[in-house]
N, C-alpha and C positions, 0 to 999 in steps of 0.2 A: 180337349175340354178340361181333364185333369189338370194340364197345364197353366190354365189359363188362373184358374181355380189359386193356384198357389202364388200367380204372378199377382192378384190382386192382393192377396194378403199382405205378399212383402211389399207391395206398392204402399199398400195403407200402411205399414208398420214406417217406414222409409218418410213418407210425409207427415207422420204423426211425429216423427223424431226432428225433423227438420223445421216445423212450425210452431209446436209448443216446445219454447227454451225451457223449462220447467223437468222435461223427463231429466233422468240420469242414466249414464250408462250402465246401468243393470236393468232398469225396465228397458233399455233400445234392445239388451242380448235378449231379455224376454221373451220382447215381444218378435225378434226377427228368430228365433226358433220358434213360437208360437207359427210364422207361416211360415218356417219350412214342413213341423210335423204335419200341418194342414194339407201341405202339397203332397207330400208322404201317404197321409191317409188314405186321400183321395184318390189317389194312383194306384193303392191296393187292391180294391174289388175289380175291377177292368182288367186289370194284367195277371189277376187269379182266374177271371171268367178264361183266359185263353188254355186254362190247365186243364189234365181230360180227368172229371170225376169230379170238378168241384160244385159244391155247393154253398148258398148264401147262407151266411152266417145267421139268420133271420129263416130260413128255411122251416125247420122244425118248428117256429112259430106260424108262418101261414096256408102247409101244409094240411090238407084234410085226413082227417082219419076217420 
């Protein structure tokens, strides 16, 4: 799922660079680190859930006291 998540980004980033001749290459490095940290991101909470003792970062917000 994570995966997929990052492939669309750099798909879009990838054909946005390909169809409007207009970008330059500093928006193309931009925007294809823009999905990679995307992919990044997203890979973070799932591969934390496999740790023993973690908790979401959002925890202490929906947590009842």
């Amino acid at each position: 799922m994570e995966s997929s998540y990052f492939l669309a980004s750099a798909l879009a980033a990838l054909f946005t660079c390909l169809f409007y001749k207009q970008t330059d290459k500093l928006k193309t490095i931009i925007m294809l680190f823009d999905a990679v940290g995307l992919g990044v991101f997203t890979a973070i909470e799932p591969t934390a859930r496999l740790l023993p003792g973690w908790r979401s970062p959002f925890y202490f917000f929906t947590c009842s006291r």
